[in-house]
N, C-alpha and C positions, 0 to 999 in steps of 0.2 A: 275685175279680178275674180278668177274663181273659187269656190268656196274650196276648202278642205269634204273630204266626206266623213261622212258620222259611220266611229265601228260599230260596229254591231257584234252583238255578244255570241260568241262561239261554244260555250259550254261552261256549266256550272256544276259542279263537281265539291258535293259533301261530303262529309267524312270525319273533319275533328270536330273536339266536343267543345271546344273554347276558339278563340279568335283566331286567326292564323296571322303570325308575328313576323316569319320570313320564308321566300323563296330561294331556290336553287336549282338551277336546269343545268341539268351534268350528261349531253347525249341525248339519248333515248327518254331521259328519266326526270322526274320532279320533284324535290324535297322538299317539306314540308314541316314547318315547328311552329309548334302550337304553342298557346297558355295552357291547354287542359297539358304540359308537358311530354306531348310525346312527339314524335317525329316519324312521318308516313315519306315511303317512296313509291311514287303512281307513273303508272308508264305515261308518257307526256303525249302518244298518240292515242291511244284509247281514252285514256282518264280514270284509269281502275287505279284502286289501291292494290299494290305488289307487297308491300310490308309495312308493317304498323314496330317501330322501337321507342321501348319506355325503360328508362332508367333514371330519368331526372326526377326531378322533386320540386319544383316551379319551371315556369314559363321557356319555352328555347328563344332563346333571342336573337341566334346566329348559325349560319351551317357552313360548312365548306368540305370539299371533297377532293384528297387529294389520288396524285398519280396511280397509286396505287388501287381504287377504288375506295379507302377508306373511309369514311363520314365521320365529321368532325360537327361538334354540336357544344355550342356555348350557354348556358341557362342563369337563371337569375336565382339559381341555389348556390351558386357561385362557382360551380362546377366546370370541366369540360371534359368532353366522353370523347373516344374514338371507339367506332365498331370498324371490326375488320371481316369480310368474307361475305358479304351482301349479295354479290356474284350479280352485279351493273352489266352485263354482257350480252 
């Protein structure tokens, strides 16, 4: 039986100041929530940060993005934020 192959690491890509708690791949694009509380969107083929958004107060624990482009960002201040007009295009 033949093995599986071993990935290999394609790119390492820093930027938050704390752990990174969750992803989201929406297109083009990568989101990103951190502990250090903020939330980065990096284009998912280069791996640059495109926008850094901070309005929480503790950790993001969760993202989601809807139809609209919207960013929806859940945190452990108990909050949840929606930004509108990011312009994902």
């Amino acid at each position: 039986m033949a093995e599986d192959p071993v990935p290999t690491l394609q790119r390492k890509i820093p930027g938050h100041g704390g752990a990174v708690r969750c992803l989201l791949l929406h297109r083009d694009h990568l989101f990103s929530g951190s502990s250090d509380a903020s939330i980065r969107i990096w284009s998912a083929d280069r791996g640059t940060c495109l926008r850094r958004l901070e309005a929480h107060g503790a950790p993001i624990v969760s993202l989601a993005v809807d139809r609209r482009d919207g960013i929806w960002a859940c945190s452990e201040d108990g909050s949840l934020r929606v930004w509108q007009g990011a312009r994902l295009d």
